[in-house]
N, C-alpha and C positions, 0 to 999 in steps of 0.2 A: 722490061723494067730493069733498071742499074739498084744493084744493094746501094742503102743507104748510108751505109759507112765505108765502103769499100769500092766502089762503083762496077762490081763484077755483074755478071749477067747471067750466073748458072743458080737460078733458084730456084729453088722444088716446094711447091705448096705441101704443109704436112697437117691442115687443120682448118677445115673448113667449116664455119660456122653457121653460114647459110647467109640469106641477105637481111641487114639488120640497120632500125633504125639510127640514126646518132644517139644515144643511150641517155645523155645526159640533158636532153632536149624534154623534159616533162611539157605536157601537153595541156594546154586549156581545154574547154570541152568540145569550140569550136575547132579544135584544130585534130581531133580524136579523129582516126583513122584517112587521114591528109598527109602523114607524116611520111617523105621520101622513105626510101630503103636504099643502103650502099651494101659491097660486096664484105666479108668480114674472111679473112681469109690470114691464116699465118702460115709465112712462108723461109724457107732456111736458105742462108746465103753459105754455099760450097765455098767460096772465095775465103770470107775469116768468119765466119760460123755463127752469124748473127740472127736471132728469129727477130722477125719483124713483119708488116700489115703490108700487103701489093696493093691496095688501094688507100690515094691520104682523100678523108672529107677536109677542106679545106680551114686552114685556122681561123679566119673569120667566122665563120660558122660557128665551130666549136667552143671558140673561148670569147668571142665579142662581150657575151652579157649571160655568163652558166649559174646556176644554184648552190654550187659545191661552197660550203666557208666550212673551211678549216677550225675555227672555234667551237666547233658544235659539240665534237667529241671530247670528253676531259682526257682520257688515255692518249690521243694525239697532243691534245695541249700540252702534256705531261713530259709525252717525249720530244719535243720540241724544245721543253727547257732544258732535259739534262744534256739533248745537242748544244745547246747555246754554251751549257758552262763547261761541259767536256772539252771544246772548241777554246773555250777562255783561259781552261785551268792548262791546257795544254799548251800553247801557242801565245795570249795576248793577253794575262793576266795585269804585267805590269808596263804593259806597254801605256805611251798615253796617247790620245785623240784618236784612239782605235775606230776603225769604221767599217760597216758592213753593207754588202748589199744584196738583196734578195729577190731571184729573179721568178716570175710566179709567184708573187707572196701574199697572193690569196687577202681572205681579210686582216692580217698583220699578226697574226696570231704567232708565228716564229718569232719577227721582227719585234714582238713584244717584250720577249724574253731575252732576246742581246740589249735591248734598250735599260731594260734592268739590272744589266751588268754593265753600263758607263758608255756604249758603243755609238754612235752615231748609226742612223742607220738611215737606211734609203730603198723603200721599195720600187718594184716594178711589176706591174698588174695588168691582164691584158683585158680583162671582166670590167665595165666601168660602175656597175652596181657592188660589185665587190672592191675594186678600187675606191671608191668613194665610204663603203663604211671600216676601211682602213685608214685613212685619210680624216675621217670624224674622230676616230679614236685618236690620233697622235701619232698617226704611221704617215711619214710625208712617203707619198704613193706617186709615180709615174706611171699612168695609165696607157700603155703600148706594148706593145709585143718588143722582147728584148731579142734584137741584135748587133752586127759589129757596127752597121752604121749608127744605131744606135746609143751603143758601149762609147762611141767616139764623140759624139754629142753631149755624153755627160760630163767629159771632159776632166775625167780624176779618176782614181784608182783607189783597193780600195784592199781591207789587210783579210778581211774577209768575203767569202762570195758563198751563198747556200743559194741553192737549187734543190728544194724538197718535193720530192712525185711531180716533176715536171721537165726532167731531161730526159724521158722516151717520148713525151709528145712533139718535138721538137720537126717540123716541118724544113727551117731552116736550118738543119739542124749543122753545119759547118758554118756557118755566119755568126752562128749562138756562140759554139764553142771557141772561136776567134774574137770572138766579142769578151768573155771571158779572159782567154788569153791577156790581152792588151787591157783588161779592167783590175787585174792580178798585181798586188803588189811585187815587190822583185821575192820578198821572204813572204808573200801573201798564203795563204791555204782554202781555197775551192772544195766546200762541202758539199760531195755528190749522193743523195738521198735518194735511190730505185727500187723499185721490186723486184727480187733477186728470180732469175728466169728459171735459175735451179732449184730454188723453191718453192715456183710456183707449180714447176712439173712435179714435183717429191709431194706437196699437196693436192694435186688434181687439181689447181685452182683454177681452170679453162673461162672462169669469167672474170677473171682478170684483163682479159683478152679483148680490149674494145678500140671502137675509131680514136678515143684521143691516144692511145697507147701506140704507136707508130713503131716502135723499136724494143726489143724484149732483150734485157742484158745481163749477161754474164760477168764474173771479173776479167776474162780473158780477151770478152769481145769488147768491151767498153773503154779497156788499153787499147786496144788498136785503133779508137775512134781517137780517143786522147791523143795518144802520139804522134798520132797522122795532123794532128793540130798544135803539138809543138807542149802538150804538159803531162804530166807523169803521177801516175799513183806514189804513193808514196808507204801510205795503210788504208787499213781497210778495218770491217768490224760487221759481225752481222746482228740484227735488230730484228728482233718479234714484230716490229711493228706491219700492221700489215699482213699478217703471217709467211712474213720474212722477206727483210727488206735490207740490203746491202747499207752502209753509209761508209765513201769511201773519204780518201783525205787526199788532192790534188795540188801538186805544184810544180814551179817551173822546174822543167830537167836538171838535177843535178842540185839543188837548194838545200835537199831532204833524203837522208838514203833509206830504201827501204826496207820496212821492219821483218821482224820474225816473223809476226801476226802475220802478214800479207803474204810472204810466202807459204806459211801453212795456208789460208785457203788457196791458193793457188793448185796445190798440191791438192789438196779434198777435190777442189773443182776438176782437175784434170784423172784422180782417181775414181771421180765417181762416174765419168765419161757424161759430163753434161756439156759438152759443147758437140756430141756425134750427133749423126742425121738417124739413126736407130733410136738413138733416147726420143727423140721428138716422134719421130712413127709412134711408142708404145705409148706417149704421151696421148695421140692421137686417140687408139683402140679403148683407152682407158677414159676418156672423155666419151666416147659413142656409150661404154657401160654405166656410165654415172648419170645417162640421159634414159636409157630403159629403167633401172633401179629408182631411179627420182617418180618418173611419169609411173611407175608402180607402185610406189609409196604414198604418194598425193592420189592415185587411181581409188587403192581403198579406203583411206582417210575419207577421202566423199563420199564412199558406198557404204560407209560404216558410219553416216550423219553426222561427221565432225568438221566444226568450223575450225576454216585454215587460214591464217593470216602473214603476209609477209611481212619480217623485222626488219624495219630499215626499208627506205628505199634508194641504195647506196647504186652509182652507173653500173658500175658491174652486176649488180642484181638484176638489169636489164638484159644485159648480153645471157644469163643462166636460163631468163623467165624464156625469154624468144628463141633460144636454142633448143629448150625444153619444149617451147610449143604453151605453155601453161598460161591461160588466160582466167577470165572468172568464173567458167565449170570447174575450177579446181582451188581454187582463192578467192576469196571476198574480197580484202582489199591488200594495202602495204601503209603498216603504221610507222610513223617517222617522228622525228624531234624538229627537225629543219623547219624552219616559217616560211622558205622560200620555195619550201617545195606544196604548203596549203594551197589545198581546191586542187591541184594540178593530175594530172592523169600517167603513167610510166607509158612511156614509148614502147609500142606494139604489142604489148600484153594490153593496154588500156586499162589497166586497174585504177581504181582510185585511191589519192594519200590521201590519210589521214594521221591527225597530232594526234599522240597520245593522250594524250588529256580530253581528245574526241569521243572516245569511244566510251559508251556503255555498259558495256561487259566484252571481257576478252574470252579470247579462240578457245577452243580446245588446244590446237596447235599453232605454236609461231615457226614457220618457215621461216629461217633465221640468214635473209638472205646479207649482212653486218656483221657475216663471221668470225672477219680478221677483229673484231672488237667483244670475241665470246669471253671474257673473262671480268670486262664490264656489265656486259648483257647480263651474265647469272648471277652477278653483284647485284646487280639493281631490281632484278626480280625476282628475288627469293619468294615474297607473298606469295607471288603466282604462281611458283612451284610448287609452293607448302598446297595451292588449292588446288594442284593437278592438271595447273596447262603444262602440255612438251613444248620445250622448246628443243627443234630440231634441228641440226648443223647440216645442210648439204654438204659442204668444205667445212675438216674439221683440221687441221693445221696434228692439232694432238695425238691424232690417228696416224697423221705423217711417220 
């Protein structure tokens, strides 16, 4: 295998997850235990220090027609908008026939909120179920996978470009960021929105870690992807969202100098030694202890007669359940908000969703596999607390 940003060839697997469904592939009833398995494996590239996946399940598979809408959450919807006016208040407040475009933009739920600040906007969606009910709402949506041939067919440029949790899935991922490039206005700003790799090892976030995640980024390894394609940090900023997620600010070389900000993390980042092939080993050791700890913690909850239910059934809660091994000797089901995801079943745990509003009476315990959103979660369930369910964080960001 050649790294995918670098094209070197010296990578060392530091994480192996075992063989694992496509995560985000929820299952009918007929399709319950039919469902392939691929290899799930992260590996570190010695070349410019990038973790990332040695096997891709291919993007059609993956994003053709997924469940994931971005509207669901209010806390995403929220930070979505203060991106939108941070971006406006910063860069393009008085400009006029400002225009953005959003590439993965999911059911329009970003694109909503530049809309409401004067922008033109123009999505691109590679889901056509989700393409379509952005496209109902007012989100004029292009349903395709965005690359440079692509980028060059829509034939304009644009002052704005957001890519929100969707430039580590990126297969083509030099075509994307050339396609960018050339869609960039000359003073345009490229808002890149990731899971920060140093935060998800300082969390133990190991299910983070699935087929559509291809590339795990740093700020140091994500400039060397940039550059090698011709645009440039400029700032930077870290975001809770997600239990911490970069959101960088991109443009062409030399447009923008860059800030104080960006050099401070740079300096954390290289202080805290998160780009060495040792941080990922302990990453490793520390993911094999959170897998006996859990399978022990769910072991007596059921020896002790209490129902255990999963919160959320977010893709990453798949990679946690199958790595754990945790099926319905240990969980009844996984309660969700998502309509797309009703009747359907979680890839290789097989458990069943259910809506909340399904259920009857709740757990003893909610396996809170919707972590990165635990401040919503305790919001919204205070009742259930006052009546004595746990709700339990396998990944607690706060313990970080």
């Amino acid at each position: 295998m050649y790294c995918r940003v670098c094209d070197a060839t010296e990578l060392e697997p530091v994480l192996d997850l075992g063989r694992q469904p496509w995560c985000n592939h929820f299952l009918t009833a007929e399709e319950v235990g039919r469902e392939p398995l691929y290899p799930l494996t992260l590996v570190y590239c010695h070349g410019c220090s990038t973790a990332q996946l040695d096997y891709t399940v291919a993007k059609e598979v993956m994003f053709g027609d997924h469940t994931y809408l971005s509207g669901v959450t209010r806390s995403l919807s929220a930070h979505f908008e203060e991106v939108a006016r941070q971006v406006d208040d910063a860069f393009f407040r008085e400009r006029p026939g400002k225009s953005v475009l959003d590439i993965g933009s999911n059911d329009g739920t970003q694109l909503k909120h530049f809309q409401a600040l004067g922008y033109d906007v123009l999505g691109v969606e590679s889901s056509k179920r989700t393409a379509a009910i952005a496209a109902a709402a007012g989100v004029p949506t292009v349903n395709a996978f965005f690359n440079a041939d692509l980028a060059r067919s829509l034939q304009r440029k644009f002052d704005v470009i957001n890519a929100a949790g969707v430039f580590f899935h990126l297969e083509e991922l030099h075509s994307v960021t050339e396609g960018i490039r050339e869609s960039l206005e000359h003073n345009g700003v490229f808002v890149v929105q990731f899971l920060y790799m140093k935060k998800i090892v300082e969390n133990g976030a190991f299910d983070q870690i699935y087929h559509e995640h291809l590339l795990y980024y740093n700020l140091r390894t994500l400039e060397k992807l940039l550059n090698r394609n011709g645009l440039a940090i400029f700032d930077a900023r870290l975001s809770p969202i997600h239990g911490g997620s970069i959101i960088a600010y991109v443009g062409h070389p030399g447009r923008r100098p860059p800030t104080v900000q960006l050099e401070e993390m740079r300096r954390a980042e290289d202080g805290a030694h998160a780009n060495d092939i040792d941080t990922y080993r302990e990453f490793a050791r520390r993911t094999a202890r959170m897998k006996t700890e859990n399978l022990a913690y769910l072991g007596e909850a059921r020896a002790g007669g209490k129902v255990v239910m999963g919160m959320g059934a977010p893709v990453k809660g798949n990679t946690m359940l199958n790595y754990f091994g945790v099926g319905s000797e240990l969980m009844e089901c996984l309660v969700e908000k998502n309509v797309l995801r009703k009747g359907l079943f979680a890839p290789g745990s097989h458990l069943p969703v259910l809506m909340e509003d399904e259920l009857k009476k709740p757990p003893d315990i909610y396996f809170v596999l919707a972590w990165n959103f635990k401040r919503e979660i305790l919001q919204n369930n205070q009742k259930l607390i006052g009546q004595g369910v746990e709700f339990y964080f396998p990944v607690d960001p706060d313990r970080s």
